[in-house]
C-alpha positions in Angstrom: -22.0 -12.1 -179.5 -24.9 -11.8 -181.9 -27.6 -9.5 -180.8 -31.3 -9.9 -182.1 -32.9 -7.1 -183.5 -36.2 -5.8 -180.8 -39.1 -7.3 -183.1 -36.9 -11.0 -183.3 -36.0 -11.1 -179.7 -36.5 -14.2 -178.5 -39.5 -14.6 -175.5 -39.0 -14.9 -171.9 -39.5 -18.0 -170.5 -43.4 -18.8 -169.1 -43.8 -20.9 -166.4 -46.9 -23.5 -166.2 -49.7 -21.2 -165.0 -52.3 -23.1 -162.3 -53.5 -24.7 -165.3 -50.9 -27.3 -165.3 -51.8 -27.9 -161.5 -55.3 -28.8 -162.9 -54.9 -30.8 -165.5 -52.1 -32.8 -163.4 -54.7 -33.4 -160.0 -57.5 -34.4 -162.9 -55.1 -37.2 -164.0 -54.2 -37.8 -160.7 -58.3 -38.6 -159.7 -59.9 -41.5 -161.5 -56.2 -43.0 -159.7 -57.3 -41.8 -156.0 -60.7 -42.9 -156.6 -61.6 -38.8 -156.8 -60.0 -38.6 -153.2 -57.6 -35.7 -152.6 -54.2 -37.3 -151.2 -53.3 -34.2 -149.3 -56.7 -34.4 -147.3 -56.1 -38.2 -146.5 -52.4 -37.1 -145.5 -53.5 -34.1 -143.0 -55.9 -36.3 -141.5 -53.8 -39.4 -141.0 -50.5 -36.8 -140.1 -52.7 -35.1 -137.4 -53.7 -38.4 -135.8 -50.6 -40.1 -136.2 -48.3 -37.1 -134.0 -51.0 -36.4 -131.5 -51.0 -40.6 -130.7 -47.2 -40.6 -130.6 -47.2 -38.0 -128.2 -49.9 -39.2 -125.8 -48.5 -42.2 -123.6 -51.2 -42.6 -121.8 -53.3 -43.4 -125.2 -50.7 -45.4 -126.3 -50.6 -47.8 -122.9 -54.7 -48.2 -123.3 -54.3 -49.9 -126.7 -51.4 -51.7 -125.8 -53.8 -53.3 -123.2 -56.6 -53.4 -125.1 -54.4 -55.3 -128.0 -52.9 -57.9 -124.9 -57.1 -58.2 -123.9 -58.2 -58.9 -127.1 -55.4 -61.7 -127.9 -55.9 -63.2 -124.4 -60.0 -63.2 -125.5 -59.0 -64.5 -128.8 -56.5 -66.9 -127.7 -59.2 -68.3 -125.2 -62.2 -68.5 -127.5 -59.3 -70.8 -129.9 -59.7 -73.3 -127.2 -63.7 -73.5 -127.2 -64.3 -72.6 -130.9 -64.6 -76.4 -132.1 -67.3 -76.6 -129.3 -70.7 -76.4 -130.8 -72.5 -74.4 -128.4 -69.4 -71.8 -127.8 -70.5 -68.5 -127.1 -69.1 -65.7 -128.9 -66.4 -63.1 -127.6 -68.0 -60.2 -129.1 -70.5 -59.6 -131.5 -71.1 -57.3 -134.6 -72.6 -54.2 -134.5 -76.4 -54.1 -135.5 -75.6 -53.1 -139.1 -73.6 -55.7 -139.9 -75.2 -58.6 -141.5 -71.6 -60.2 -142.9 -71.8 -63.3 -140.2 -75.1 -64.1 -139.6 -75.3 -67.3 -141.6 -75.7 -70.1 -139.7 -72.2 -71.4 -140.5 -70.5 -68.6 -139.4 -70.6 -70.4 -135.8 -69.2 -73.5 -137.0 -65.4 -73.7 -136.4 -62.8 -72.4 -138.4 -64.8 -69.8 -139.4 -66.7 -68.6 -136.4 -62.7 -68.2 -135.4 -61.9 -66.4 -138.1 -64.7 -64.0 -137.5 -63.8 -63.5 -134.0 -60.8 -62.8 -134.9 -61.9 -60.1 -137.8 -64.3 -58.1 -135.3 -62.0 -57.9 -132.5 -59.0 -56.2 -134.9 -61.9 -54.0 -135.9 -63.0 -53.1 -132.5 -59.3 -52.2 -131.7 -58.8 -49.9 -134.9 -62.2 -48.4 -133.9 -60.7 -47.4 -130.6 -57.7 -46.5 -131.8 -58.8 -44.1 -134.1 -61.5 -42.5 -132.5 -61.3 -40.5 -129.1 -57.7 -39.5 -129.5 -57.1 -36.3 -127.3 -56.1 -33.4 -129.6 -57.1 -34.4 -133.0 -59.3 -32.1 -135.4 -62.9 -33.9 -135.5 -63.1 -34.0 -139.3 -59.4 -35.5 -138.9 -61.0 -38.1 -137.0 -63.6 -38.7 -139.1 -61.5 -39.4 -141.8 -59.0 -41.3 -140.4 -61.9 -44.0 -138.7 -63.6 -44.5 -142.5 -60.9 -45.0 -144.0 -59.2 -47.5 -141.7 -62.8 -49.0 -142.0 -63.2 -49.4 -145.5 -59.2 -50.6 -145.5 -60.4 -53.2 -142.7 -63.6 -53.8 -144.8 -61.3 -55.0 -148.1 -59.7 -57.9 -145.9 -63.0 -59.2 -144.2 -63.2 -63.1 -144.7 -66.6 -63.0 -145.7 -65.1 -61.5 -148.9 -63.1 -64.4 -149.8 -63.9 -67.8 -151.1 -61.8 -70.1 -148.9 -62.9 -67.7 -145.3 -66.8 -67.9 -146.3 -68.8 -70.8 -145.4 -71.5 -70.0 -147.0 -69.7 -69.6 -150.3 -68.0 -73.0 -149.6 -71.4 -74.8 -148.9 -73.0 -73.3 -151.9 -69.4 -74.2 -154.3 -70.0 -77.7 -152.9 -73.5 -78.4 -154.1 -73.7 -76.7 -157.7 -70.1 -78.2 -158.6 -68.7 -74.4 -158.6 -71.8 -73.1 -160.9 -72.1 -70.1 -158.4 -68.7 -69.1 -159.2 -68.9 -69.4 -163.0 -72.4 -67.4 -162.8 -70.6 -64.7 -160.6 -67.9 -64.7 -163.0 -70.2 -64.2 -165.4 -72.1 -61.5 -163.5 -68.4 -59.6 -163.0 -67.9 -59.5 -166.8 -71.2 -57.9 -167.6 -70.6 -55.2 -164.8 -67.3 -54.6 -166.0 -68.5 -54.4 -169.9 -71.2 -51.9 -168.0 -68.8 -50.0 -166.3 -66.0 -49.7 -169.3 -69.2 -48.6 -172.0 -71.1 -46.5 -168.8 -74.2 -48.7 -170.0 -77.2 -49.6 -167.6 -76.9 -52.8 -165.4 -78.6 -55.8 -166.9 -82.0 -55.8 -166.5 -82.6 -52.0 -166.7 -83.8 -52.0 -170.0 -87.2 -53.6 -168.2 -87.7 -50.1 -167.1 -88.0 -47.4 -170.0 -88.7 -44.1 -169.3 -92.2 -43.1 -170.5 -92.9 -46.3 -171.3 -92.9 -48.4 -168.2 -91.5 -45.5 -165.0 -92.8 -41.8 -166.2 -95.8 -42.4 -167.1 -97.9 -40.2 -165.3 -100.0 -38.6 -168.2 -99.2 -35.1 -169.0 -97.7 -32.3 -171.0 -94.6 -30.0 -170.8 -95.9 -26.7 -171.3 -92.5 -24.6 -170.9 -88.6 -25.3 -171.6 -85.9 -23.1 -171.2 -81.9 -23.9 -171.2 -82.3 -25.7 -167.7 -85.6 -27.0 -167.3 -89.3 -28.5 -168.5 -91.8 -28.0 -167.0 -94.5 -30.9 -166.9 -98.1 -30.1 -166.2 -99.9 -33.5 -165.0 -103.3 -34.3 -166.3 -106.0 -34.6 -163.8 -107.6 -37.5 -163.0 -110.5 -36.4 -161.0 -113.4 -34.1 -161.5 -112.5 -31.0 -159.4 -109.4 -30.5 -158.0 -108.0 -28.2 -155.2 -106.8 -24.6 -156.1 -103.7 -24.3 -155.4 -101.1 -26.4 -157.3 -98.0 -28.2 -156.4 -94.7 -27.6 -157.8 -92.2 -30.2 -157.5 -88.8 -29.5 -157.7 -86.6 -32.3 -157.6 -82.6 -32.8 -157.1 -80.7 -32.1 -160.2 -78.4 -35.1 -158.9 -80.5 -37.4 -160.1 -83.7 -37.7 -162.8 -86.6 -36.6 -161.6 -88.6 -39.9 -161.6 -87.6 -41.0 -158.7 -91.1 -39.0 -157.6 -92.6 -40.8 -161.0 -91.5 -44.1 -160.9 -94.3 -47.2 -161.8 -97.7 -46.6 -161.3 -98.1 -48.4 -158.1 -95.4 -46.2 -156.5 -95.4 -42.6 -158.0 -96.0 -40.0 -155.5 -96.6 -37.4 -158.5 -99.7 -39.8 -159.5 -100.7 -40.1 -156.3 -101.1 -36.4 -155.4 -103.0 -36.3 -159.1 -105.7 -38.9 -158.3 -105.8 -37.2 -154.9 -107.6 -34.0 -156.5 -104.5 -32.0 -156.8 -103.1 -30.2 -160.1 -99.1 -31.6 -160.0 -96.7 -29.5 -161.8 -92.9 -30.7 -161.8 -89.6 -29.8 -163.3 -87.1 -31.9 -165.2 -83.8 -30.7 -164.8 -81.7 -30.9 -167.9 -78.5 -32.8 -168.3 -75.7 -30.4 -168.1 -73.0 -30.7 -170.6 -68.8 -29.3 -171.2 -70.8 -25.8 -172.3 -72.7 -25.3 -169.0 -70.1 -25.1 -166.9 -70.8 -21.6 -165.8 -74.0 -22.4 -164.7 -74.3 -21.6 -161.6 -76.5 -21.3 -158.4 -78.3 -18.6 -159.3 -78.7 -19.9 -162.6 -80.7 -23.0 -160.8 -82.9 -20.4 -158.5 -83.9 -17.8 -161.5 -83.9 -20.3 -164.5 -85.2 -23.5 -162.1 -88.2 -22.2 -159.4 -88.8 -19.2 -160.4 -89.2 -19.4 -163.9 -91.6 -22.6 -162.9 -93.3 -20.4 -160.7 -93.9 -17.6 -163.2 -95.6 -20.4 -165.5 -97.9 -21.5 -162.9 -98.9 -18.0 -162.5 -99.8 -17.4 -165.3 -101.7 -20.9 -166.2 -103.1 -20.2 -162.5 -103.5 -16.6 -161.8 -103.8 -15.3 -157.9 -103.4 -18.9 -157.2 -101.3 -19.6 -154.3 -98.5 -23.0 -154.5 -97.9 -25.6 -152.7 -94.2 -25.9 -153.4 -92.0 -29.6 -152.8 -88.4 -30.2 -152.8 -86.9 -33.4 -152.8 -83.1 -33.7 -151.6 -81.3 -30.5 -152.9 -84.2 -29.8 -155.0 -85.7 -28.9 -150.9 -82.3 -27.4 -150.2 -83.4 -25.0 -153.6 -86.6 -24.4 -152.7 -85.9 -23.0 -149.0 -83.4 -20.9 -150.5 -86.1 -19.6 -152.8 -88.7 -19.3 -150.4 -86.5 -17.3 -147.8 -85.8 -14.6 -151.0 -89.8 -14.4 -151.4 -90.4 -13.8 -148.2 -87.6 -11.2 -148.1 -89.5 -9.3 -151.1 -92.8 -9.4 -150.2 -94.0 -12.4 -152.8 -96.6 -13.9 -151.4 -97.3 -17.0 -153.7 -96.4 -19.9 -151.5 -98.6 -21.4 -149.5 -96.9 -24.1 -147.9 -93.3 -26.0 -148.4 -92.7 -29.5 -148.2 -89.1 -30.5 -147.7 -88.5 -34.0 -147.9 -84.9 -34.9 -146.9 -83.6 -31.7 -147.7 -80.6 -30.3 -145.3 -80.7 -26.5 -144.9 -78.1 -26.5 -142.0 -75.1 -28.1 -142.8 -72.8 -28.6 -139.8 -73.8 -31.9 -139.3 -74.5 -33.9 -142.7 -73.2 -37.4 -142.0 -70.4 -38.8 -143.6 -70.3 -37.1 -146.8 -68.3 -34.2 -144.7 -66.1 -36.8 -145.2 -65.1 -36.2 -148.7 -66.2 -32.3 -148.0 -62.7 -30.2 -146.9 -61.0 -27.2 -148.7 -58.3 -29.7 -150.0 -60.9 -32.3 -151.1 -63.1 -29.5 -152.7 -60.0 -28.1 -154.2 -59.6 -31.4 -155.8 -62.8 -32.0 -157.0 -63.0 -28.3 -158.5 -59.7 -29.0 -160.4 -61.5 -32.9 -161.5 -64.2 -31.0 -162.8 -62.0 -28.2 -164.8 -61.3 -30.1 -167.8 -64.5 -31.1 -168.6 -66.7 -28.9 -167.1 -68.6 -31.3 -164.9 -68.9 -34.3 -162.4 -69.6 -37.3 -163.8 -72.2 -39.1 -162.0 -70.5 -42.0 -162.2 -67.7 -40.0 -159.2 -70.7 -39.1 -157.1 -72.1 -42.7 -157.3 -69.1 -44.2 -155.9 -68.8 -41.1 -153.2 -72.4 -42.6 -151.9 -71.3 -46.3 -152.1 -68.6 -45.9 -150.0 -71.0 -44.2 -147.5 -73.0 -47.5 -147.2 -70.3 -49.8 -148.8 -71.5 -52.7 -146.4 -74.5 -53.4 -147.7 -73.9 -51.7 -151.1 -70.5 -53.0 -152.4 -69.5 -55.7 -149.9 -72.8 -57.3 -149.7 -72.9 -56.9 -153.6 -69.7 -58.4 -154.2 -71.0 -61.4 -151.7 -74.2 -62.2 -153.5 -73.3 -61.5 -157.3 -69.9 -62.5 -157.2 -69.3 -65.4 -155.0 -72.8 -67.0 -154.8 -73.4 -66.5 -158.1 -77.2 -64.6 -157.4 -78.3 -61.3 -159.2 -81.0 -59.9 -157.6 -83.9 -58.8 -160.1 -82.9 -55.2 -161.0 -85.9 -52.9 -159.8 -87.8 -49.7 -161.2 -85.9 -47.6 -158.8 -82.3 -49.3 -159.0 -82.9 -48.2 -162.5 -83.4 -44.7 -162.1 -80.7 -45.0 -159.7 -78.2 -45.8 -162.7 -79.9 -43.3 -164.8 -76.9 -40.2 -163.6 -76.8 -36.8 -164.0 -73.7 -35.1 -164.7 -72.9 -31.3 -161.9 -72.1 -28.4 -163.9 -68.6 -27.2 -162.5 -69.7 -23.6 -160.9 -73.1 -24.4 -159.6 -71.5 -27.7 -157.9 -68.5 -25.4 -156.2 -70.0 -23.2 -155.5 -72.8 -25.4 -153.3 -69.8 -27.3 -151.7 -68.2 -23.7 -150.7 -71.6 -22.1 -149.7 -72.9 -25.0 -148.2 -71.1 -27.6 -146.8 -68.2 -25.3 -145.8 -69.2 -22.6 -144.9 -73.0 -23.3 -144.1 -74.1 -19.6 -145.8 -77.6 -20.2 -145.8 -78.2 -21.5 -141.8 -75.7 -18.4 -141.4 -78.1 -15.5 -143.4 -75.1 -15.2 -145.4 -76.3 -16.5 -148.4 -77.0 -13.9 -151.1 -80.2 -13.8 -153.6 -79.8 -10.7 -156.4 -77.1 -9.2 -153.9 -78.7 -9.6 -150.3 -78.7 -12.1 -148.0 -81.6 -14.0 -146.7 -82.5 -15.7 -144.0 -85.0 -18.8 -143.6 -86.5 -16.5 -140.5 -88.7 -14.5 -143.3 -90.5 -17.9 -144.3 -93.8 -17.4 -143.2 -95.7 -20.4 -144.8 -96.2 -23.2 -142.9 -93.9 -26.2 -143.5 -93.8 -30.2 -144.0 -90.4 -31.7 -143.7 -89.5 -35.6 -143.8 -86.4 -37.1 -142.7 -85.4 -41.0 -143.1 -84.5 -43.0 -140.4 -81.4 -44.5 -142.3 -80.2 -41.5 -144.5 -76.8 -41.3 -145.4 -77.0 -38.3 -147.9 -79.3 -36.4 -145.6 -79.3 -37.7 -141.6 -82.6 -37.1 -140.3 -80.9 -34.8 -137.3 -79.4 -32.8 -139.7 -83.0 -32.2 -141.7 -83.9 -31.3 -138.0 -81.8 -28.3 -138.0 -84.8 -26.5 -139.6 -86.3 -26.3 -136.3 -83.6 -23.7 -135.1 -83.9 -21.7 -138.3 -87.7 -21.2 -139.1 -90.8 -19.2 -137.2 -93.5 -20.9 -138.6 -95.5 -24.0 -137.9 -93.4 -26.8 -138.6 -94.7 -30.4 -138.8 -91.7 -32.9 -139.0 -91.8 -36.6 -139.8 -89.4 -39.0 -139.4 -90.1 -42.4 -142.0 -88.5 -45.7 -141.7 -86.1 -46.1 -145.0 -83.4 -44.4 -146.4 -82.7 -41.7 -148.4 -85.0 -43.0 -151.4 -86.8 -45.7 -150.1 -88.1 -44.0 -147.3 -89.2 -41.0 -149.6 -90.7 -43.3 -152.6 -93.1 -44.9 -149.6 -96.2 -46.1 -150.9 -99.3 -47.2 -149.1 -100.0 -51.0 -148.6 -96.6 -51.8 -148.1 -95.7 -53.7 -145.3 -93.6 -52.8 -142.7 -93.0 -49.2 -143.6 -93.9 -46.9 -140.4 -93.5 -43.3 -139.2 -93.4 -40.9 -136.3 -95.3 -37.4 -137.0 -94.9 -34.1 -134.6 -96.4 -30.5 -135.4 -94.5 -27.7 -133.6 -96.2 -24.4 -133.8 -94.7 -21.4 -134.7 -94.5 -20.3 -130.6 -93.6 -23.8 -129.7 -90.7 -24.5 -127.5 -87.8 -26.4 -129.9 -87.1 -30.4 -129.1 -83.6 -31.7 -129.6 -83.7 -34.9 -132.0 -83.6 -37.1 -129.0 -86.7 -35.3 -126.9 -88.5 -35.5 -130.3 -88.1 -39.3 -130.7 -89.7 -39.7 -127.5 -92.9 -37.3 -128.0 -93.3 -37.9 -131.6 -96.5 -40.1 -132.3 -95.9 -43.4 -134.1 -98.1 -44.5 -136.9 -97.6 -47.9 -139.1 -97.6 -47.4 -142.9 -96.9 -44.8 -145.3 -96.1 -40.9 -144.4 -98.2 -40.1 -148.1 -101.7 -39.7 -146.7 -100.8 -37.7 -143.6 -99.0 -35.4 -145.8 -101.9 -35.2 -148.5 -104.1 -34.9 -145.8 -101.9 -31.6 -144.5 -101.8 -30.5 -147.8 -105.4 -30.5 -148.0 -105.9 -28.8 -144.5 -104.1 -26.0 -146.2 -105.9 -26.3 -149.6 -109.7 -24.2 -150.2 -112.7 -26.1 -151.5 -112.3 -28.1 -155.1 -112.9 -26.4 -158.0 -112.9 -27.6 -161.9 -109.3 -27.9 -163.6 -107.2 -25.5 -165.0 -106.5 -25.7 -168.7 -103.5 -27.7 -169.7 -100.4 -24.6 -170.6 -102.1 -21.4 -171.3 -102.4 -20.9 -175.3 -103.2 -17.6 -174.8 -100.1 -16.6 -173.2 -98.0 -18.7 -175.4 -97.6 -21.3 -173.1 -98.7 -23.9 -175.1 -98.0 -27.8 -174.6 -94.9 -28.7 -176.6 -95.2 -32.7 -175.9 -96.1 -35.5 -173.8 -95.0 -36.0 -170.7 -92.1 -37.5 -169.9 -90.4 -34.7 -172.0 -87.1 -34.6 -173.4 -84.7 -33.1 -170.6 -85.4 -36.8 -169.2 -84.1 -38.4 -171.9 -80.9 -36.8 -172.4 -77.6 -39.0 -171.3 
């Protein structure tokens, strides 16, 4: 046998490191619609054995399936009937069958028909003795967005009111929806704006607030607002919105912007523009966000502002950011807050709604090892993760009115900014999942600032939080969590709207209402439910109650600070809206 010198040897072999499990789960995603397969399996797995082995389950939807055939069977006999009562009737939410038609037979049968098979997999898939809760959870949205796919409302020849509309424009709804499905799909396949976004420019028609950016570092501008009245109050306010999104949202049009409206209330607005993460940032990381995000801002204002105390606002995570900030001050003696304002921000995490749904050690395994190769989420992942959340009234109802009937509904100012993504740099966006959602480290004390914990029980500025009625991303009862975890006078509001329409909530516009309660810092807690019942209710917008708070907390107007502070080198550097805003 030939032998090989040492220094020609040949190697030994080197198996695929946890690389190759990366790259191969990456691949696997935009497949699984970013979904970890081994989540969906333990979830389906653990509800599937514990149902085979409970008789007793099994029996109850035996006979519930016999009841609902027998109900369905009987309403087949009375459906052609025009004043037939139905056998059961859709939950509040659901708006798929509420045209007029809808009671007209075949289709009020086939309606029937769909609700009751949903009703059964409801109960079959919820309450079963044994299973994990999260399991549960799983299992029941899935089988609902499964059961959603097949609704007849979805399909031409099952939808009346697609059949009635086909019949009187000679099919013209169908070729304008087919129309409407190539221009979302050119959208989608070049990640372009929807059609009619363009209407909406930044700084030209939303962001226009006048003002300057005074300081930029790798992460952030920060915008100094010009005032608009003659004397302003002393203590500014720092925005800090959610790097998930532009910051706009709080900047929209004119008529709508709360960071205008705080200016032409006599208060000097500061606010940070996040900027667009790209492949190099991937090591940026929570405490990145903190040092480089609020407390660089506040270092500016203190120096623009000296001795002058700040009213500080976070908006979504940007809240979740600022608590975490505030809790670190408090911890080391800074004094520089005044008050906090937390508007659909989550601090305690055991409860966040369904996005716990896509929130497991597999499924943030998954989405660490989507992220790997590039560094990032896309926003487009995280988009579709909120859709599914609401996919009734945001996918279903979409695919309804632009597809089949052929109507496209004027894009507006904020469905604008809400295709205007960010992208998540890859260990800030673990490490919140980990810290956060799974293991809830900062309702715990466990979560660390320069290497010690902190705990939200050191805040000791008073506090404004605002939950939604209909949040998906934030559930109001989760934002009132922060009850249990503060010591300071706490006034919460709950608004009518969701996550962003409750927040960007205007005066003069009708319909909008809220509910208001101040608990002092010795005040006995109230559970969500007690609080709905106490809480005052007041019609319109949640803006001037909060100004007015802001100004209770605020000393007497005084003229306005200089824009940056030349001296100090803090010089404006251009126009509001920036640049950070800009960058795709």
């Amino acid at each position: 046998m030939k032998h090989l010198a040492p220094d020609t040897a040949a190697p030994l072999p080197h198996w695929p490191g946890p690389g190759l499990d990366r790259w191969t789960h990456a691949q696997l995603s935009p497949w699984t619609l970013g979904v970890s397969t081994a989540s969906l399996r333990m979830a389906f797995d653990d509800w599937l054995t514990h149902l085979a082995f409970n008789p007793a389950e099994q029996l109850d939807l035996a006979q519930k399936a016999l009841q609902g055939a027998q109900q369905i069977a009987d309403y087949a006999t009375r459906a052609h009937q025009t004043d037939c009562a139905p056998c059961i009737e859709p939950m509040v939410h659901d708006t798929r069958f509420v045209h007029p038609s809808w009671q007209t037979w075949p289709f009020n049968l086939m309606s029937q028909s769909f609700l009751l098979t949903q009703q059964w997999w409801q109960c079959a898939s919820t309450g079963v003795r044994g299973v994990e809760p999260h399991h549960a959870s799983v299992v029941t949205f899935t089988l609902r967005q499964i059961l959603d796919t097949v609704s007849p409302a979805n399909f031409v020849l099952s939808n009346p009111e697609v059949l009635e509309r086909t019949a009187k424009t000679a099919g013209a709804n169908l070729r304008q929806g087919f129309q409407n499905w190539l221009e979302d799909l050119q959208a989608l396949r070049t990640n372009s704006p929807p059609k009619g976004a363009e209407a909406y420019r930044v700084g030209r028609d939303v962001a226009v607030t006048p003002g300057q950016v005074i300081y930029r570092n790798h992460l952030i501008e920060l915008i100094q607002y010009t005032p608009t009245t003659a004397q302003v109050r002393p203590e500014p306010v720092l925005v800090v919105p959610s790097w998930i999104m532009k910051y706009y949202v709080l900047d929209l049009s004119p008529h709508n912007s709360l960071i205008k409206h705080l200016v032409d209330q006599g208060h000097t607005v500061f606010a940070m523009s996040w900027a667009n993460p790209q492949s190099e940032d991937r090591d940026l990381d929570m405490d990145d966000y903190l040092h480089m995000g609020v407390m660089d801002a506040l270092e500016v204002i203190s120096t623009v502002l000296p001795q002058a105390r700040v009213h500080a606002l976070g908006y979504c995570l940007g809240g979740t950011l600022l608590t975490i900030a505030a809790a670190a001050m408090a911890r080391d003696g800074d004094d520089r807050l005044a008050t906090v304002s937390l508007l659909a921000a989550q601090t305690d995490f055991t409860e966040p709604g369904e996005l716990q749904l896509f929130i497991d050690d597999s499924q943030v395994a998954h989405l660490e090892d989507t992220m790997w190769d590039k560094g990032y989420l896309d926003s487009r992942q995280m988009a579709g993760a909120f859709q599914l959340m609401n996919s009734t009234d945001l996918i279903w109802s979409r695919l309804l009115k632009d597809y089949l009937l052929g109507e496209r509904a004027p894009i507006s100012d904020l469905m604008a900014w809400n295709a205007d993504g960010t992208r998540l740099p890859y260990s800030m966006h673990t490490e919140y999942l980990r810290r956060m959602f799974l293991h809830n480290d900062l309702a715990s004390g466990r979560y660390p600032v320069r290497g010690k914990p902190v705990a939200l029980t050191a805040i000791q500025c008073p506090i404004y939080a605002v939950g939604t009625v209909r949040d998906h991303v934030a559930p109001w009862r989760s934002v009132h969590k922060l009850h249990l975890l503060t010591h300071v006078d706490t006034t919460f509001v709950l608004t009518s709207g969701g996550h962003n329409v409750g927040i960007v909530n205007p005066p003069g516009v009708a319909g909008r209402s809220f509910q208001a309660l101040t608990r002092p810092h010795d005040g006995p807690y109230l559970d969500p439910e007690a609080w709905l019942q106490t809480a005052p209710r007041h019609e319109g917008s949640w803006w001037p109650h909060w100004v007015q708070w802001l100004q209770a907390h605020s000393g007497p107007r005084r003229a306005p600070p200089p824009m940056g502070a030349p001296d100090a080198g803090l010089v404006p550097l251009c126009d509001a809206p920036g640049t950070y805003v800009l960058q795709k």
